[in-house]
DRENRO-638280 format. One record per residue (C-alpha): x, y, z; residue number from 1. Coordinates in Angstrom, 3 decimals. Example, Ala and Ser with C-alpha at 12.3 -4.5 7.8 and 13.67 -1.06 7.14 Angstrom:
SITE        c1        c2        c3    k
SITE    12.300    -4.500     7.800    1
SITE    13.670    -1.060     7.140    2
This chain:
SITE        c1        c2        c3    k
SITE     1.646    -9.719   -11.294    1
SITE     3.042    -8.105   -14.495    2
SITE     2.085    -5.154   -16.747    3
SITE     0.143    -3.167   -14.574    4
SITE     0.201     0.453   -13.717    5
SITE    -1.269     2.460   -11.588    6
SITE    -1.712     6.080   -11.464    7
SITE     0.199     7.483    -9.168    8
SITE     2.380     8.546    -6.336    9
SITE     1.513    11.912    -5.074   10
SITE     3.590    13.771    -2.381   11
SITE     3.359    17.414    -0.664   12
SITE     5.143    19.405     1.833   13
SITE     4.407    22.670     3.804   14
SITE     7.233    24.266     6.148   15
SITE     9.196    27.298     6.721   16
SITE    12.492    26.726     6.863   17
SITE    12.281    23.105     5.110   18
SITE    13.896    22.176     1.586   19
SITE    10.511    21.528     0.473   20
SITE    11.833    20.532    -2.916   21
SITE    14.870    18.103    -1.696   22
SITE    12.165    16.679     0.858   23
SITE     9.635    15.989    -2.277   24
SITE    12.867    14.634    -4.160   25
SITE    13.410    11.986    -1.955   26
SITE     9.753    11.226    -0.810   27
SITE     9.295    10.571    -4.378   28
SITE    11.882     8.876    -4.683   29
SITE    10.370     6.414    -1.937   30
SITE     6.910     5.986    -4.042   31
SITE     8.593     5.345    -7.629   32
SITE     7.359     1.784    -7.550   33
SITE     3.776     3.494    -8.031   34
SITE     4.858     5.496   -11.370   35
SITE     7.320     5.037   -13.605   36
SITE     6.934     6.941   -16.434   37
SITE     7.239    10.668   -15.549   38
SITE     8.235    12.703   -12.440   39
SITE     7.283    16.626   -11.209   40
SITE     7.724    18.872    -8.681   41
SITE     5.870    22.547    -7.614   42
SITE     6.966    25.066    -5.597   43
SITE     5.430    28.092    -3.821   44
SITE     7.664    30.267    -1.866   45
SITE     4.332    32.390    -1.119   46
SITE     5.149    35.255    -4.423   47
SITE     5.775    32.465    -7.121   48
SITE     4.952    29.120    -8.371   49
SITE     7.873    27.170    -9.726   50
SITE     7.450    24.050   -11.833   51
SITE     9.720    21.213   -12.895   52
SITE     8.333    17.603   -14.701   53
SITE     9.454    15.320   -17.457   54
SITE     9.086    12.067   -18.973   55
SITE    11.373     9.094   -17.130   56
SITE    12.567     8.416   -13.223   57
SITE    13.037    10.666   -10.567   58
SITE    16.676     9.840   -10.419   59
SITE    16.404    10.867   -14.413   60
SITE    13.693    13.905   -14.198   61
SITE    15.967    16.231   -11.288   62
SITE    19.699    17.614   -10.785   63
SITE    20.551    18.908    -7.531   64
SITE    21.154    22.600    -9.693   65
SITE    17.333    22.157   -10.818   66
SITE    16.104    21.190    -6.685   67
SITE    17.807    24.045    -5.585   68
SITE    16.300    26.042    -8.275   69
SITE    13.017    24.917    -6.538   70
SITE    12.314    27.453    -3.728   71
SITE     9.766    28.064    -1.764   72
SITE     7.946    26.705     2.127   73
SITE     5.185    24.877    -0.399   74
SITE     5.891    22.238    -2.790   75
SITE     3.664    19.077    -4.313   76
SITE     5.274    16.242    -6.102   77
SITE     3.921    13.546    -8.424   78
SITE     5.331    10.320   -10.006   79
SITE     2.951     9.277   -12.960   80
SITE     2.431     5.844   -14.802   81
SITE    -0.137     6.262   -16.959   82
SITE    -4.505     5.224   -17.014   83
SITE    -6.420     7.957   -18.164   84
SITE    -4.710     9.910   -21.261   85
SITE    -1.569     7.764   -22.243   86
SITE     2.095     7.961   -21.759   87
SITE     2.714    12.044   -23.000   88
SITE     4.738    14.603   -21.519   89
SITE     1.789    16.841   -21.427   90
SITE    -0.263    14.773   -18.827   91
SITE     2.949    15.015   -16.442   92
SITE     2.072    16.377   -13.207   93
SITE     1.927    18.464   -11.545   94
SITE    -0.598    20.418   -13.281   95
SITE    -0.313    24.153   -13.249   96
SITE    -4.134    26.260   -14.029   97
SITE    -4.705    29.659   -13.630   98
SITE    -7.537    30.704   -11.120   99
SITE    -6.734    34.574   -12.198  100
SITE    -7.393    35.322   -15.525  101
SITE    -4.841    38.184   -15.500  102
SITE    -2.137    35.228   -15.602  103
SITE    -3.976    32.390   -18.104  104
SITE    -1.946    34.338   -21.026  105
SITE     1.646    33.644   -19.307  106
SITE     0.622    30.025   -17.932  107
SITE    -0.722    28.921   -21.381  108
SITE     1.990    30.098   -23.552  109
SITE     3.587    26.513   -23.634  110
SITE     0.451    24.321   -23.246  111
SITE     2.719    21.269   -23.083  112
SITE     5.153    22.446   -20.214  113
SITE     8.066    19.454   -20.376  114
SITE    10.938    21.532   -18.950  115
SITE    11.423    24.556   -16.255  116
SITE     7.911    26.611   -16.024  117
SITE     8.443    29.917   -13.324  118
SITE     5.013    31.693   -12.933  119
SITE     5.175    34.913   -11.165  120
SITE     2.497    36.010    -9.148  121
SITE     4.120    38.721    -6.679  122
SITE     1.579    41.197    -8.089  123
SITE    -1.840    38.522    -8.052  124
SITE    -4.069    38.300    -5.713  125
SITE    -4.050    35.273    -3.363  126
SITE    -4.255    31.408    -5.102  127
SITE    -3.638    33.426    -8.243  128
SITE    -2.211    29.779    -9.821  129
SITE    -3.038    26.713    -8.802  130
SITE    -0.744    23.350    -9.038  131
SITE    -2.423    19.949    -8.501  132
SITE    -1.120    16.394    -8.265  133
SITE    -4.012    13.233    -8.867  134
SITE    -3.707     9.753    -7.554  135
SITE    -6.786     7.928    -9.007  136
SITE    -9.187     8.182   -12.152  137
SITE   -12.233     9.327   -13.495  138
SITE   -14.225     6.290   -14.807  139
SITE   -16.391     9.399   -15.733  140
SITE   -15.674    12.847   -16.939  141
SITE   -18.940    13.854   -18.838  142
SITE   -20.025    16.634   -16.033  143
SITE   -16.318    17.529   -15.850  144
SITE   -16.424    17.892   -19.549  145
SITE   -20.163    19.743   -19.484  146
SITE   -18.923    22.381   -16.561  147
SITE   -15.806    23.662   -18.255  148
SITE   -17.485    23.369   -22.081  149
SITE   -20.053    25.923   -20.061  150
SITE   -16.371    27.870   -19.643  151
SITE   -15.599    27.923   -22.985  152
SITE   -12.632    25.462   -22.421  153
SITE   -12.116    22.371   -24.834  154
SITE   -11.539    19.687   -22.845  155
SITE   -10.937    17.320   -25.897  156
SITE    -7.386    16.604   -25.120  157
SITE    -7.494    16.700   -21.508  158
SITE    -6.603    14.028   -18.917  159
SITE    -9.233    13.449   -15.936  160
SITE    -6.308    15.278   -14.153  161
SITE    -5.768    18.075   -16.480  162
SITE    -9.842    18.719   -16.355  163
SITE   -10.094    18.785   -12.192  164
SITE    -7.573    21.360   -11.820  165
SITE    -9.061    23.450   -14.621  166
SITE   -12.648    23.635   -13.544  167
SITE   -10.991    24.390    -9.985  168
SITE    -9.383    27.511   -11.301  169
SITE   -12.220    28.172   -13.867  170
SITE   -14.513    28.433   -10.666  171
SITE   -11.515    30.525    -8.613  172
SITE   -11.273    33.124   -12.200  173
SITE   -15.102    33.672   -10.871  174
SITE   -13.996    35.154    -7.836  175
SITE   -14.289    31.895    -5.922  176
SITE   -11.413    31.675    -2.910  177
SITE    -9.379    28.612    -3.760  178
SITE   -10.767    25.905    -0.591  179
SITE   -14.690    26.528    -1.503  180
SITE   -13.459    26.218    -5.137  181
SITE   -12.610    22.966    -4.518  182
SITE   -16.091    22.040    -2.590  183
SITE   -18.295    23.763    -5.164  184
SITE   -16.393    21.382    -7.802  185
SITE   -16.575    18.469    -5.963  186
SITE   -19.885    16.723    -7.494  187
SITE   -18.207    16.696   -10.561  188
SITE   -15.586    14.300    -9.684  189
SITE   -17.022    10.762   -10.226  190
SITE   -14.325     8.541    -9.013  191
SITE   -11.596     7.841    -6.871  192
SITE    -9.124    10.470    -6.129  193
SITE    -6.272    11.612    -3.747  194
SITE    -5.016    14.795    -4.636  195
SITE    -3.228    17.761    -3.451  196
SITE    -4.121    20.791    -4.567  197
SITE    -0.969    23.810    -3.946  198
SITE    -1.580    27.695    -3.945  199
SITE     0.837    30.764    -3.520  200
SITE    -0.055    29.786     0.283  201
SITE    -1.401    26.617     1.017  202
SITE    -1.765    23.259     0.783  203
SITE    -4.661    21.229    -0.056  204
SITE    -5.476    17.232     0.155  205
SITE    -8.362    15.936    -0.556  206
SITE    -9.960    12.296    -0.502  207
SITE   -12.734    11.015    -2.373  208
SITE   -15.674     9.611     0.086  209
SITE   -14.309     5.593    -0.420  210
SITE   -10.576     6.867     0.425  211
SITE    -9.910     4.162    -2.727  212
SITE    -5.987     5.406    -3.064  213
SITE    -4.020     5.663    -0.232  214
SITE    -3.092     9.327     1.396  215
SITE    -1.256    10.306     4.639  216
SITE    -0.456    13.173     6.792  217
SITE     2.875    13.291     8.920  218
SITE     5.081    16.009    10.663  219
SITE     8.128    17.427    10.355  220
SITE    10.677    20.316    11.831  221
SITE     7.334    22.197    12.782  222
SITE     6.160    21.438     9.327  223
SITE     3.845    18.684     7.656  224
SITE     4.314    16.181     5.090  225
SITE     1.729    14.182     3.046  226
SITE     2.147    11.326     1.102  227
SITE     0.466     8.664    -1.007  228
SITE     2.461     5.567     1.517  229
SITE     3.964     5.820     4.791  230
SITE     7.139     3.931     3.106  231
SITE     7.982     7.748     2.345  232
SITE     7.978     9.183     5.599  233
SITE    11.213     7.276     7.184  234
SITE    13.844     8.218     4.701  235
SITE    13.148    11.770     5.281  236
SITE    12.756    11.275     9.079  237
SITE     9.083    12.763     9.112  238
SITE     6.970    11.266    12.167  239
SITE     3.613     9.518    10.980  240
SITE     0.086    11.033    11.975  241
SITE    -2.201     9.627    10.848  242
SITE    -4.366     8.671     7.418  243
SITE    -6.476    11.266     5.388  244
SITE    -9.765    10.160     5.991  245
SITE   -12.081     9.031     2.939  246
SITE   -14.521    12.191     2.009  247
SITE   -11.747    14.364     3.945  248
SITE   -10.432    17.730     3.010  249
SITE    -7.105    19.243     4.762  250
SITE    -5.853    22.614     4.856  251
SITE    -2.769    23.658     5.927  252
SITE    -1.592    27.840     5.551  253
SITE    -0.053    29.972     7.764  254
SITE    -2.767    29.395    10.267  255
SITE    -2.273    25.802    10.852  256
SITE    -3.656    23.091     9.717  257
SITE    -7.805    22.932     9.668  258
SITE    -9.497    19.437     8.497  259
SITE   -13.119    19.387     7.478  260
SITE   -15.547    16.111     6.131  261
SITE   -16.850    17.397     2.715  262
SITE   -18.035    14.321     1.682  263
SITE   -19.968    11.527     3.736  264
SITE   -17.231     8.861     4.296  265
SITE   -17.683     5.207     3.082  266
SITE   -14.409     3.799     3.673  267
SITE   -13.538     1.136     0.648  268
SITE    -9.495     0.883     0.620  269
SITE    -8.727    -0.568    -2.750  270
SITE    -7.831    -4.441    -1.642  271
SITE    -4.853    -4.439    -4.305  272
SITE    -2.981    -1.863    -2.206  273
SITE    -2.351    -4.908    -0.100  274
SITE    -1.779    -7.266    -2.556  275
SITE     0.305    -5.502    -4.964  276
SITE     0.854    -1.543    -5.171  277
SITE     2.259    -0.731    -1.790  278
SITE     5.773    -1.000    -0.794  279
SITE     6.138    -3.744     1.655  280
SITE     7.208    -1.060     4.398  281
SITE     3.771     0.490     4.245  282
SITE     1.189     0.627     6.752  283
SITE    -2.592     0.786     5.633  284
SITE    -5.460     0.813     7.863  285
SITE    -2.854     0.498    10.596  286
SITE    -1.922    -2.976     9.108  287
SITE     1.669    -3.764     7.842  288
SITE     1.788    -4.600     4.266  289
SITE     4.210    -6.970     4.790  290
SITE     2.036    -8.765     7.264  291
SITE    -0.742    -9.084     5.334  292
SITE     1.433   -10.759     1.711  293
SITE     3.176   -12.711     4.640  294
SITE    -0.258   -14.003     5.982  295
SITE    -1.603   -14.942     2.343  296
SITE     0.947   -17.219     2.159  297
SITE     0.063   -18.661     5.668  298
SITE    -3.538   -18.472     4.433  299
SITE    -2.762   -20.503     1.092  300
SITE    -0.764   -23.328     2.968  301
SITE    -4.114   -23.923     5.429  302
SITE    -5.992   -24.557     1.816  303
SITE    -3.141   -25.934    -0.272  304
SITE    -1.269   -28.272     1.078  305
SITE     1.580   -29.413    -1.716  306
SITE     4.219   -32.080    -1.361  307
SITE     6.983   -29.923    -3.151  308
SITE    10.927   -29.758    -2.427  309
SITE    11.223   -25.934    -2.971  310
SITE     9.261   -22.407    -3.001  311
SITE    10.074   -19.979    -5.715  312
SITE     8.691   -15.922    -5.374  313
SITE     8.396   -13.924    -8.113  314
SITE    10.070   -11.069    -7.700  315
SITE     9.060    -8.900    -5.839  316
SITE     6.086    -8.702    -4.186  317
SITE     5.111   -12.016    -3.812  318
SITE     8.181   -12.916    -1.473  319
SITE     6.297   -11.995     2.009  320
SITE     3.663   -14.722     1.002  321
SITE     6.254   -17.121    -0.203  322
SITE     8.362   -16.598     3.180  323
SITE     4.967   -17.142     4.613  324
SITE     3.520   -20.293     2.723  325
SITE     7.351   -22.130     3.769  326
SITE     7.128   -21.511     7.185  327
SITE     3.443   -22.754     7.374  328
SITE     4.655   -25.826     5.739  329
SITE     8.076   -26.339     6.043  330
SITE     9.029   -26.457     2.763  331
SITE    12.381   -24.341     2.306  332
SITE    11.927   -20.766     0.407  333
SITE    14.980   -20.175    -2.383  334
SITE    15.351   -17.347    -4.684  335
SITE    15.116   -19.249    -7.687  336
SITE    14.245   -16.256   -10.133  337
SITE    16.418   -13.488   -10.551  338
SITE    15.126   -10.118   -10.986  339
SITE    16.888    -7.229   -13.671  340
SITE    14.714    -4.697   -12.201  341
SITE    15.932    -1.838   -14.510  342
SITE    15.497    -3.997   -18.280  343
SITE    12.506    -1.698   -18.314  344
SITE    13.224     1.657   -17.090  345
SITE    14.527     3.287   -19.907  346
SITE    14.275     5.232   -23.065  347
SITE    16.068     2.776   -25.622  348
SITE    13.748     0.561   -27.311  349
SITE    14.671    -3.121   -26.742  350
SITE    17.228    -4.630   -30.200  351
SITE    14.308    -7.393   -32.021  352
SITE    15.622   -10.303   -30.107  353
SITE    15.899    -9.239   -26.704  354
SITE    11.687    -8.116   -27.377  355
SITE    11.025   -11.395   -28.439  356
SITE    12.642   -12.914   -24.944  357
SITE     9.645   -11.427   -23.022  358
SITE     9.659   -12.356   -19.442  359
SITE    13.534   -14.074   -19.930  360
SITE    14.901   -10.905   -20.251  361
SITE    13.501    -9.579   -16.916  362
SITE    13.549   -12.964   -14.632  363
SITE    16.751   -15.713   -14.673  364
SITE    15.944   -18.707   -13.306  365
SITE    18.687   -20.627   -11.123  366
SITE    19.039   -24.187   -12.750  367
SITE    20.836   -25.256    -9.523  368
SITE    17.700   -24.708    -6.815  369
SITE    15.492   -26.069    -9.631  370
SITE    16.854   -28.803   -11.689  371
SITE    15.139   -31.775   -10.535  372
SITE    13.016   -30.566    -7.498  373
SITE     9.046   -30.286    -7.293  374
SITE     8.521   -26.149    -7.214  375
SITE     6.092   -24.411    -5.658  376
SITE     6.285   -20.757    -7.298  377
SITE     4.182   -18.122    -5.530  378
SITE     2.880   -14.792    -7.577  379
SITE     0.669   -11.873    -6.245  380
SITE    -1.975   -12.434    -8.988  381
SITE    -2.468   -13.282   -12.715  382
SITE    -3.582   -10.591   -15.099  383
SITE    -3.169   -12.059   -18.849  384
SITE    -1.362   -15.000   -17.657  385
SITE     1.184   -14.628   -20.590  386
SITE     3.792   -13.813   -17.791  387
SITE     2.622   -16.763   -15.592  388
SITE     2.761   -19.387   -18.519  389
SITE     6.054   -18.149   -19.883  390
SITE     7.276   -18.553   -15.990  391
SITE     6.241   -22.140   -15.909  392
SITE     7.819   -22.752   -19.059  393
SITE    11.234   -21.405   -18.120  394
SITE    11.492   -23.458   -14.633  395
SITE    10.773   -26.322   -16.309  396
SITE    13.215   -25.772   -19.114  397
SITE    15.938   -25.344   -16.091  398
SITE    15.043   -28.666   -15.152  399
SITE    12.008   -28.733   -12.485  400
SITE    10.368   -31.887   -12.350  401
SITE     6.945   -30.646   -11.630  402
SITE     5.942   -26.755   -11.422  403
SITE     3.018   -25.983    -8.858  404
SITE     1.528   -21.947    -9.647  405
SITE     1.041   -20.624    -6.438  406
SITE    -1.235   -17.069    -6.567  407
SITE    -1.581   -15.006    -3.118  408
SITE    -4.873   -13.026    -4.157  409
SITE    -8.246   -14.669    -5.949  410
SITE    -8.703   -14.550    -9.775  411
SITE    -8.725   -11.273   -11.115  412
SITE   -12.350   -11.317   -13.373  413
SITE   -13.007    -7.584   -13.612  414
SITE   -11.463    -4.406   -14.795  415
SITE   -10.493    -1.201   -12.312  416
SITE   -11.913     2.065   -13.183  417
SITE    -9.846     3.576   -10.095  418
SITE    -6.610     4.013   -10.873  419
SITE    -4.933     1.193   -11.874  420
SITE    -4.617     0.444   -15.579  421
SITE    -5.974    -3.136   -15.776  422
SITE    -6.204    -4.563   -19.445  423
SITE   -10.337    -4.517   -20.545  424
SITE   -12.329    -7.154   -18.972  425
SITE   -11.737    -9.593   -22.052  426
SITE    -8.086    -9.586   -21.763  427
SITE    -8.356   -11.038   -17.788  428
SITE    -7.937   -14.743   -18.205  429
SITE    -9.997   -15.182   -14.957  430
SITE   -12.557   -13.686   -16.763  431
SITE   -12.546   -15.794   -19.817  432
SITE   -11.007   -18.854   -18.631  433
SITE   -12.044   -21.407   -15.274  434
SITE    -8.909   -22.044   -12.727  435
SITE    -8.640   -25.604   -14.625  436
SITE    -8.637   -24.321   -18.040  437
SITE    -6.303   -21.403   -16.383  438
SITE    -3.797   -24.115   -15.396  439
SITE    -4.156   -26.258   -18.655  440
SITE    -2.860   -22.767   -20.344  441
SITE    -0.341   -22.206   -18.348  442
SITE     1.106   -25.924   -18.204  443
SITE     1.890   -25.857   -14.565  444
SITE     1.468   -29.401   -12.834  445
SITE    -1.190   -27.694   -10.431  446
SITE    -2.230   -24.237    -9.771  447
SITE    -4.271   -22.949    -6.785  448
SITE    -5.422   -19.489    -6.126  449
SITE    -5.584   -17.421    -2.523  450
SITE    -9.968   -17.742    -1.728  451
SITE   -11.494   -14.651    -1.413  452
SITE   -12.229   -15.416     2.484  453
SITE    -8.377   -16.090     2.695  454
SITE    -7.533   -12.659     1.245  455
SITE   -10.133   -10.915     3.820  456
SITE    -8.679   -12.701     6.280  457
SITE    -5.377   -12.294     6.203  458
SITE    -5.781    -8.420     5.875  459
SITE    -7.030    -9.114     9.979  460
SITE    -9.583    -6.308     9.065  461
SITE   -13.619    -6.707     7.849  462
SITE   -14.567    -6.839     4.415  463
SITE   -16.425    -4.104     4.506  464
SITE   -14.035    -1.765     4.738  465
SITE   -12.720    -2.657     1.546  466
SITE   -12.998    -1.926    -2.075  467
SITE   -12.407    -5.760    -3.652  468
SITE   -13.930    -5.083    -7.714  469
SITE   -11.084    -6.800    -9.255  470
SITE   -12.467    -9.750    -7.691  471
SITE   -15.927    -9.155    -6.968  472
SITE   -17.055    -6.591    -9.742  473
SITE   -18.626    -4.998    -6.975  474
SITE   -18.044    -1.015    -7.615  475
SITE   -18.245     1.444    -4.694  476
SITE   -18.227     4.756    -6.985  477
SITE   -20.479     4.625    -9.576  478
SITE   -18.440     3.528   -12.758  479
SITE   -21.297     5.257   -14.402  480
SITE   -21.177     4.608   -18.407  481
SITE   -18.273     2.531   -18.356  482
SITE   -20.791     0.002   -15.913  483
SITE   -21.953    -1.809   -20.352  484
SITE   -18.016    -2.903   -20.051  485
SITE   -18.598    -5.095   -17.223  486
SITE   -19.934    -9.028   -18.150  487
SITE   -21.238   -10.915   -15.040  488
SITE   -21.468   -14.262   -16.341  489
């Protein structure tokens, strides 16, 4: 799958005695494939809250001088590609509000914060600021927008982000202590969310009642750790717990750490964490990801069987079902396509020509494992299908005799309104186009998608448990207004 995005990587650590900012450095660091575009980190070393965030890579964003800048035994991190709000500096998280109006003045000064923000709060009251990190989105932010209207704040130019943490503190400015905040806010967040939610003192995460985006909870040193995959807890040597349930709200302080259900759980794990979004090395549900792309590929050679002479992945998440689909059928697995995995990640806008290349100037193909061989190419999914066809094109052009689309997931005929910034429903060729006109477009010899059963089934866990609307159009959280977009037939 190509030119997709999801919103975002969220990561948080509480610990005396633990670099909480070096920690969130490289647990980000671990989760960049979910966001790209800008990178933050918040600190609380219990007197003041210390901010850092800007547009481009983690790698890009920090400087050991500005980590160690970072103090504190609190800290929440956030890597951001963008849904709700577009690609600004301003909706970089994390997202500092003030639930003290004494300190609104000094945290609104700057209301696009793109550099070093210190707020002191040695002389507040407790959960005098608040900094909060979002994985998710709003399909819906009219009560959000109602409630802090009622507060005489303009929400015109706010993210679905930006407008949770402000009607947090806009409740907290009422006297409200910062956990009961959160609950007395709650109803107004229609959608899916995984956030953590940072104080002078605390830590907050919170799930919405589907548990749509991933979020776990792991220890280290005496301290705990929280992050949007488990793929971040090895590099930093933090021991896995367990997952945030769906509906579930953690607290951790001084005190310990104290978990209650604030919302009634219907657990509906977004399918395309599987398929696509998570780092192979993550576990969901207690399921490998790797396992699962691995046994789509199985899956797909039980209902495809091809006579081909070579398997092709596209980098890089479709190589677990490719390694699967040749050992189910014997057909050797080459790495025919060649990734530049950093054409994208930067700030210089591409010369004319090297724009008009498209897919060529992110994937090489290897005219040696092609020319003259039947290929079997295996993708994750097809969004647009301008990728796929332009694939097709170029092994053919390096001399395959016939080009058979492999695709590990079913067609993708509907549009998320959770997190992950999916082109409108029109622009899905699934939705517009039947898998035989799909494959006339993309001039592949053949082209055979994963069936829905297959996808269920390789995941080794029931349906039910997941959210599948990309496929289905089947919404677990009321898309509310944004339900006119959706076309069933």
């Amino acid at each position: 799958m190509k030119n997709l995005g999801e919103k975002c990587a969220v990561f948080g650590v509480y610990g005396k005695g633990l670099d909480v900012a070096r920690l969130s450095f490289f647990g980000l660091f671990s989760l960049q494939h979910r966001g790209q575009e800008s990178s933050g980190i918040a600190t609380s070393n219990g007197d003041t809250l210390t901010l850092h965030k800007a547009m481009g890579l983690v790698s890009q964003v920090f400087t050991d001088e500005l980590i160690k800048s970072l103090k504190g035994h609190i800290a929440v991190g956030h890597n951001r590609y963008s849904t709700t709000g577009g690609s600004k500096v301003k909706h970089a998280q994390p997202m500092l509000a003030a639930g003290s109006s004494s300190i609104q003045k000094v945290l609104y000064e700057d209301p696009h914060p793109s550099l070093h923000d210190s707020v002191s709060l040695s002389s507040m009251p407790d959960d005098g600021a608040i900094a909060l990190v979002h994985n998710g989105n709003l399909p819906s932010t009219n009560a959000l927008e109602h409630f802090l209207r009622k507060k005489d704040i303009d929400p015109s130019d706010f993210s679905d982000s930006r407008m949770m943490v402000e009607a947090i503190a806009a409740c907290m400015r009422d006297g409200v202590e910062l956990t009961k905040a959160v609950k007395e806010i709650l109803p107004l967040f229609t959608g899916a969310y995984s956030i953590l939610i940072m104080s002078r003192d605390k830590l907050v995460a919170l799930r919405d009642q589907c548990g749509i985006r991933p979020l776990a909870l792991a220890r280290l040193n005496g301290g705990y750790i929280i992050a949007s995959e488990t793929c971040a807890f090895a590099p930093i040597g933090a021991e896995f717990v367990r997952e945030i349930n769906a509906g579930e709200m953690l607290v951790i302080d001084e005190r310990g750490i104290h978990s209650e259900q604030v919302l009634p759980p219907n657990p509906k794990l977004d399918i395309f964490e599987f398929v696509y979004f998570a780092r192979p090395d993550s576990e969901l549900l207690g399921k490998s990801v790797y396992e699962m792309r691995k046994a789509c590929g199985i899956q797909l050679a039980a209902e495809y069987g091809i006579e081909a002479d070579v398997v092709i992945p596209v980098p890089e998440t479709a190589v677990p079902a490719a390694i699967g689909y040749s050992q189910a059928t014997g057909i050797p697995m080459e790495a025919g396509l060649t990734k530049n995995r950093y054409i994208h990640r930067t700030f210089i806008t591409p010369e004319q020509h090297v724009r008009e290349q498209g897919v060529k100037a992110k994937l090489t193909p290897l005219p040696a494992i092609i020319r003259g061989k039947r290929v079997v190419v295996m993708d994750d999914s097809i969004v647009r299908g301008t990728t796929s066809r332009q694939i097709v094109a170029m092994l053919f052009e390096a001399g395959a005799k016939e080009v058979h689309f492999l695709v590990s997931s079913p067609p993708v005929k509907f549009p998320d309104f959770y997190g992950i910034d999916t082109p409108r429903q029109g622009e899905l060729i699934a939705a517009t186009k039947s898998v035989e006109e799909i494959e006339q477009y993309l001039r592949a010899t053949s082209l055979h998608y994963l069936s829905y059963e297959g996808m269920i089934k390789a995941t080794g866990l029931p349906e039910n448990v997941f959210s599948t609307s990309c496929f289905t159009g089947v919404y677990p959280i009321d898309i509310c207004e944004r339900a006119k977009e959706i076309r069933y037939s």
